[in-house]
N, C-alpha and C positions, 0 to 999 in steps of 0.2 A: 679316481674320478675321471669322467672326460673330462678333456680341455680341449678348445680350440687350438687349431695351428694352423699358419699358411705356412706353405714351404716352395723354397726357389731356389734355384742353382746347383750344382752340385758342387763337390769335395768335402772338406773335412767340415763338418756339424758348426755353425754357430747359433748359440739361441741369443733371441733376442725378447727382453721384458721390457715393456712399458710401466709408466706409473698410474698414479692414482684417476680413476675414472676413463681411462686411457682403450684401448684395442692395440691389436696387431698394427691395426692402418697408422697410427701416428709417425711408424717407422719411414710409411712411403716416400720421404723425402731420399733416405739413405738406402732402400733394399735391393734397388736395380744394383747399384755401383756394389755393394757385398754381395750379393748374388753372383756376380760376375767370376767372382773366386771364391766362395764356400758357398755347402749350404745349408743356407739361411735355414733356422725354424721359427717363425714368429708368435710366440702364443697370446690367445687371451687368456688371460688370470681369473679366478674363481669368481663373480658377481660381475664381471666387466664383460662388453662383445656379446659374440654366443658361448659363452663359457657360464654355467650355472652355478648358483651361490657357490657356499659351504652352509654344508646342514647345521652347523653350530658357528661359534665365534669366530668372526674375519679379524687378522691381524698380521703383522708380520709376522709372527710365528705360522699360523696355519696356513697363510698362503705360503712360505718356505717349505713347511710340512707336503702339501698337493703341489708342489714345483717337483719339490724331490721325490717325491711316488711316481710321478711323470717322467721323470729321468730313469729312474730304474725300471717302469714297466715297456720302456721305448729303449734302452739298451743304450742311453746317452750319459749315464755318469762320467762323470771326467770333462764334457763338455766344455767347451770357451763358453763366455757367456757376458752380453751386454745390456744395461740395465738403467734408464731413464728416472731419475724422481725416486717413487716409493719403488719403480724396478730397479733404482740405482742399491738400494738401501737390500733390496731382496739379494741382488748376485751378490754383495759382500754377505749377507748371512749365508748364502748357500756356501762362498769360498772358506767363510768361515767352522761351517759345517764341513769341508773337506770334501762336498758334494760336485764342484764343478773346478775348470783348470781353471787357464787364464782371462781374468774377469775386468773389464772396463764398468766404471760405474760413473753414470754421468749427471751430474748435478744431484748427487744420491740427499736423501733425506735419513733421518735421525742422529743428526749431530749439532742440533739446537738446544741454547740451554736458557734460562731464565724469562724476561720476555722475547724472549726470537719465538718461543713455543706459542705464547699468547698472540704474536702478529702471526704467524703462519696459521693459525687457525681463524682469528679476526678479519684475516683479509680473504683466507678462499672459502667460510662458508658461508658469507654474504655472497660470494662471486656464484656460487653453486645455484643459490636461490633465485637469483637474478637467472640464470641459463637457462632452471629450468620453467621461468616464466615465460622467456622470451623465445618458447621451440616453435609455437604456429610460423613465428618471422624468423627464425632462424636461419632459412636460405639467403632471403631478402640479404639479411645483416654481413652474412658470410661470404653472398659476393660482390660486397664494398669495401673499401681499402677503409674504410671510416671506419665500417662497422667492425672487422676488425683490428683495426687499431684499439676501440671503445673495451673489447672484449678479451684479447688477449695478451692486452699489453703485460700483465702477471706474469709469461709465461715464454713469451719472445721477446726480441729487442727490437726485433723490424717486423711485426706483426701483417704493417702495409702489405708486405709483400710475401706471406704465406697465400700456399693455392688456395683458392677459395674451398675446393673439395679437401684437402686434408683437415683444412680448419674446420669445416660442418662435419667433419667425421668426429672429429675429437670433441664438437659442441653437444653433438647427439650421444654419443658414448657417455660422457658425463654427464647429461640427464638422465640417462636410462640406466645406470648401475646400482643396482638393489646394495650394493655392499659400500658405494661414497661415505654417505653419512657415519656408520660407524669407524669405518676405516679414519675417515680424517680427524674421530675426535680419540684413537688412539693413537695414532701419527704424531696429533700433537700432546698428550697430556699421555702417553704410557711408558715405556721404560726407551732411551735411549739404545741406539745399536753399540750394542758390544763387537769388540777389537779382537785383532787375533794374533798373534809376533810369528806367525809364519802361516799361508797356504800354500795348495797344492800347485799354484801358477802363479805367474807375475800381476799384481794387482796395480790399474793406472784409475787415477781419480779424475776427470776431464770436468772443467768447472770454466762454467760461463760466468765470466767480470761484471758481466749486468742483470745475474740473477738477483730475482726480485723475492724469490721464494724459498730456496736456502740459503742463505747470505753466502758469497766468497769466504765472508772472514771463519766459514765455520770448516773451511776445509782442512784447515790446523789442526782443528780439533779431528777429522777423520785422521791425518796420519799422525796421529797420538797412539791411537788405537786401533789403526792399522801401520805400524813404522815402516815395514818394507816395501809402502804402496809409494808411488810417485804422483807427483801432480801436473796435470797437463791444462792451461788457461786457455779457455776461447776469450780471444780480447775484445770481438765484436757481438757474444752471443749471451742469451740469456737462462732460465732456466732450463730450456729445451735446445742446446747443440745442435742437433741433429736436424731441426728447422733452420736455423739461426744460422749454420754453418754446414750446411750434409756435405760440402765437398771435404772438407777439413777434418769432421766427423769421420766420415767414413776411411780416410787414409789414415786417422788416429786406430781404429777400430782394428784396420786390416793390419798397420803394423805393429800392434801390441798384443795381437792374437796369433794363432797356427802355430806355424814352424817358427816364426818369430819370439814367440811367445816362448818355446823351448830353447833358444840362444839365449835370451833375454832370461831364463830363469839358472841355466847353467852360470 
């Protein structure tokens, strides 16, 4: 299928996935500074951006499935790959799959169990409803450090001080995603992400201390079932690093990818 991509910089390939409701543009805190030394591919995922559904069920599985048909008809298998939320949750299926190298997953999702599943669905599809009441004043809301604060505190830890254009991006995108609603009510109530005891690259799990949306405490349970992954803490960031922290982010990124990435797995 098509898929959206922006693409910047050159040298060796990094793709970069967003999560749930997300685009390419959530990236733009972190793309200049990785662009500067690979290049970047950002895509939008199936029902997000300008990327169009999937003719049948959205899920982690079929968007892994149209990830990986993308890689293969674009000559990118093997690829490093970083991966946000539901994009954290997607690069370890793909590492999983054998599909991509060295994989960063950050604040990844499906490693909730009992009520963590119930709050993580409790709290963002009331958030959803609200966004997508609130799009006529969306601008208005988005360039106020109030508004949001109001609005994204789920999602950042210093909300105040996100640009107001990346945050109206991210507010518009998840209104507009024909694939949100099913996606979030398999996210949370469908099968947990399966582990792997070995992939093709070094696997680093980057976890913000003041995620609101996958708890810290569930990162345990990722390297359960992923064991040869490491974990990397932002101490000041929330479910989104890469807001929270893109200087830090990105130097995590660049050093646990490339040539790195192949020390690092020797």
């Amino acid at each position: 299928m098509r898929m959206n991509t922006v693409r910047r910089g050159s040298g060796e390939p990094l793709l970069l996935v967003h999560g749930l409701g997300g685009s390419w543009r959530t990236w733009t805190p972190v793309l200049e500074s990785l662009a500067a030394e690979r290049e970047v591919i950002a895509v939008d995922l199936p029902g997000h951006g300008e990327t169009p559904p999937l003719p049948g069920e959205s899920s982690v599985e079929t968007l892994a499935d149209a990830v990986g048909s993308f890689l293969a008809a674009n000559d990118l298998e093997g690829v490093d790959a970083v991966g946000n939320s539901m994009g954290g949750r997607l690069v370890l299926e793909l590492a999983r799959r054998g599909d991509i190298g060295a994989t960063v997953a950050l604040d990844p999702g499906g490693f909730w169990e009992g009520w963590e599943r119930y709050f993580f669905y409790a709290t963002l599809a009331p958030s959803i409803r609200l966004v997508r009441l609130l799009q006529p004043v969306m601008g208005r809301l988005m360039n106020s450090a109030a508004g949001r604060t109001a609005l994204l505190a789920q999602l950042s830890a210093r909300p105040w001080a996100l640009s107001p254009d990346v945050a109206l991006a991210e507010m518009r995108t998840f209104a507009d995603s024909p694939s949100f609603d099913e996606l979030l009510y398999r996210l949370a109530f469908g099968p947990g992400q399966p582990g792997a005891d070995d992939t093709p690259g070094p696997v680093v799990l980057g976890w913000g201390r003041k995620d609101r949306v996958t708890l810290p405490r569930q990162a345990k349970r990722a390297v359960e079932r992923f064991p040869n992954a490491r974990v990397y803490w932002f101490e000041d960031a929330g479910h989104y690093p890469h807001w929270d922290a893109p200087d830090e982010a990105a130097r995590l990124i660049l050093a646990c990818t490339g040539e790195t990435a192949e020390r690092l797995r020797e």
